[in-house]
C-alpha positions as CSV (number, residue, x, y, z in Angstrom):
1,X,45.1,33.6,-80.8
2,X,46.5,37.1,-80.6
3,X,50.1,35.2,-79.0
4,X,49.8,33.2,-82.8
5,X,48.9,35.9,-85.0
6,X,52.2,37.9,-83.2
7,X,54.0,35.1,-83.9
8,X,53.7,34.3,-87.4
9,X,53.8,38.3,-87.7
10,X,57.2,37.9,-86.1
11,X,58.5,35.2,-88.5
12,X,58.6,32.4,-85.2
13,X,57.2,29.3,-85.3
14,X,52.9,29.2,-85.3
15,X,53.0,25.4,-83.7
16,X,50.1,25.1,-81.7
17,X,50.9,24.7,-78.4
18,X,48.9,22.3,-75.7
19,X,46.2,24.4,-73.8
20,X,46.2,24.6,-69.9
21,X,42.7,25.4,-69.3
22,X,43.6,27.2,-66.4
23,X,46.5,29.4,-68.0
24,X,44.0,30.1,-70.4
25,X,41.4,32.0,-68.0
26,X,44.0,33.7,-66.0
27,X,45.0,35.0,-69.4
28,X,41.7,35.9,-70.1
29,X,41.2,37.7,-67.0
30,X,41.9,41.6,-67.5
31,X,43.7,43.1,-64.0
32,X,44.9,46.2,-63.2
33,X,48.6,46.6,-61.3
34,X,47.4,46.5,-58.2
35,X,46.0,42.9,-59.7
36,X,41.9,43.4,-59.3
37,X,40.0,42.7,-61.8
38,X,39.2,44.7,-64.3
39,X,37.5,46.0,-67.6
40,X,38.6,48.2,-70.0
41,X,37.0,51.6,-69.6
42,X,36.7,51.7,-73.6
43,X,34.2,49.0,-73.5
44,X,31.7,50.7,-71.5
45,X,32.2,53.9,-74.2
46,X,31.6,51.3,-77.1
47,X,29.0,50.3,-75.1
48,X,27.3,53.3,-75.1
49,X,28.6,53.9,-78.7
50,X,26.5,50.7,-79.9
51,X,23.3,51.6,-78.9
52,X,23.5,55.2,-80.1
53,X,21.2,54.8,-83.1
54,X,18.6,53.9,-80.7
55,X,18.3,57.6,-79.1
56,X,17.0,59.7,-82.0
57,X,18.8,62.7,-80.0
58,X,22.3,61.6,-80.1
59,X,24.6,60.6,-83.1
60,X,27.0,58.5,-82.8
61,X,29.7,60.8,-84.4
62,X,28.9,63.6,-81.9
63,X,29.0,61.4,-78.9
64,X,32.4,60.3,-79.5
65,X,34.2,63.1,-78.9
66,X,31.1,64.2,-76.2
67,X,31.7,60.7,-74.0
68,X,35.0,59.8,-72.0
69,X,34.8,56.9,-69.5
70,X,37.8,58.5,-67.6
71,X,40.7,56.2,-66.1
72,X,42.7,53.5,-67.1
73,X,41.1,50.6,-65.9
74,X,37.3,49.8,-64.4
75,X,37.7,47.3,-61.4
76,X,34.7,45.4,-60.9
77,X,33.8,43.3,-57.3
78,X,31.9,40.5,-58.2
79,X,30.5,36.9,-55.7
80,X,32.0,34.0,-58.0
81,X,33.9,33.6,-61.0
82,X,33.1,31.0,-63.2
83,X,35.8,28.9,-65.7
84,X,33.9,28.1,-68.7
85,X,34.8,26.5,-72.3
86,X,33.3,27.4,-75.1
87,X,33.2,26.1,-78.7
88,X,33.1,29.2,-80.8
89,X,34.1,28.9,-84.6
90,X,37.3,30.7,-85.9
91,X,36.9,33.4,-88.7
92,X,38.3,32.6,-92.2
93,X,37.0,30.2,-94.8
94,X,37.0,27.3,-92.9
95,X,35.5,28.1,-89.9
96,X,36.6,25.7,-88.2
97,X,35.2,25.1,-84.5
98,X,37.8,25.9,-81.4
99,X,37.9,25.6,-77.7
100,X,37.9,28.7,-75.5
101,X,38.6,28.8,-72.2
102,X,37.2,32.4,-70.6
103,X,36.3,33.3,-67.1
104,X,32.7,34.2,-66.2
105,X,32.2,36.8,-63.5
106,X,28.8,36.5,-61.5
107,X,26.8,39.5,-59.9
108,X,29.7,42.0,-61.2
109,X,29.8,45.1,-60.1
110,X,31.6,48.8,-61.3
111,X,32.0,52.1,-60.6
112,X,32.9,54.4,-63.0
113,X,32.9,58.4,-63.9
114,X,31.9,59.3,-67.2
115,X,32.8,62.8,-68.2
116,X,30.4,64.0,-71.1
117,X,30.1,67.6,-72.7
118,X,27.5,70.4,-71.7
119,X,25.6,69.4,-75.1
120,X,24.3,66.2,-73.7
121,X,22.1,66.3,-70.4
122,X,23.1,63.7,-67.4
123,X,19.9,61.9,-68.4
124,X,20.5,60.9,-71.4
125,X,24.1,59.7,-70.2
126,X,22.5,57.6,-67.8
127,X,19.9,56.3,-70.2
128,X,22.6,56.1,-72.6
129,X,24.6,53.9,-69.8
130,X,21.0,52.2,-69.0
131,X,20.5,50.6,-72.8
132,X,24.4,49.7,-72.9
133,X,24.2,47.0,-70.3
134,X,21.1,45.3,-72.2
135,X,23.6,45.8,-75.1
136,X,26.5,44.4,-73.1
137,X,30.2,44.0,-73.3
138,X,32.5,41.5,-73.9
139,X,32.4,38.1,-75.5
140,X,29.0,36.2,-76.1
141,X,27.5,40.0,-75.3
142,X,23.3,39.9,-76.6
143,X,24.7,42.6,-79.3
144,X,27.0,39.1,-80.4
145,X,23.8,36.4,-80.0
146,X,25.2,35.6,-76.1
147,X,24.2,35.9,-72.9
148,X,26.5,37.5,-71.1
149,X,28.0,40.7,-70.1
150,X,24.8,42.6,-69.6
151,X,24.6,45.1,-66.1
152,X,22.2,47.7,-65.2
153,X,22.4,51.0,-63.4
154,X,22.0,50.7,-59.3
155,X,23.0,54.1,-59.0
156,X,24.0,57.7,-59.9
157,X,27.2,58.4,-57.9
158,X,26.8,62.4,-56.6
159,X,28.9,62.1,-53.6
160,X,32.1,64.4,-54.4
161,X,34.0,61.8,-51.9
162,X,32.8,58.9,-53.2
163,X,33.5,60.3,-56.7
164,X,37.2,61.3,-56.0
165,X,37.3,57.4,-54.5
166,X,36.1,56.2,-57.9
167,X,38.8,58.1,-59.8
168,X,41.3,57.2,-57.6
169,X,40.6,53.5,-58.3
170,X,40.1,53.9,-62.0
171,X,43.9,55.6,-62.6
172,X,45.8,52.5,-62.0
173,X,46.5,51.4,-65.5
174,X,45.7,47.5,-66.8
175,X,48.4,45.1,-66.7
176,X,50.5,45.9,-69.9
177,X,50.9,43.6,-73.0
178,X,54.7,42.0,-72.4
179,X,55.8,40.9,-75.7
């Protein structure tokens, strides 16, 4: 949908083309360069972001500049990936139903380093983090009447080795957009 919207932005031709199921997940599939899989660190901030109004401590405004999910990409290990389709409706007047082809990750898992300012504790990062994955992230998320995307905290990294591994991993940037 974003390839049609860029091209009728472009002036080309908005033809729909025949969908390859498979194309369609690899598409959907976010990797880094070094080709793992991958989430955007941003989600896990708008994670966070999301559920703000639920702590009566935090704002939402101040935690945006207090919260940085650092890297450029979150790879994530996971046991099986799923294809599923999915009838979703587009936006618009119409409405009209579509097919989506999207991959589903089973028993993910991620590392990440969250760097946060000395006016919010660690503990209410982590329960911060903690309310995000009931929250969720990507599409069909609970916070978007789905299913999918939630995770929970297994562990607070505090091994400066295992921490320097982490942000090592993170810095390799997601695959660009090629236009």
């Amino acid at each position: 949908s974003v390839e049609q919207m860029l091209r009728k932005h472009m002036g080309h031709s908005t033809e729909r083309e025949r969908k390859n199921p498979r194309q369609l997940i690899e598409n959907a599939t976010v990797r880094n360069t070094a080709g793992l899989v991958c989430l955007p660190p941003v989600a896990f901030k708008k994670s966070m972001l999301s559920v703000a109004g639920q702590v009566k401590s935090l704002k939402k405004t101040q935690l945006r500049a207090a919260l940085f999910v650092e890297g450029q990409s979150v790879p994530i290990t996971y046991s099986s990936m799923t294809p599923r389709m999915d009838i979703c409706r587009t936006s618009g007047m119409s409405r009209t139903p579509d097919v989506r082809f999207r991959p589903q990750f089973n028993d993910w898992k991620a590392r990440l380093v969250i760097q946060y300012s000395d006016s919010i504790s660690v503990d209410a990062v982590v329960d911060l983090l903690d309310r995000a994955g009931s929250s969720g992230m990507g599409e069909w998320r609970p916070e978007r009447d789905g299913t999918f995307g939630t995770f929970r905290i297994a562990r607070h990294i505090t091994d400066p080795n295992e921490v320097a591994e982490v942000r090592d991993l993170c810095a390799v940037p997601i695959v660009p957009l090629v236009i």
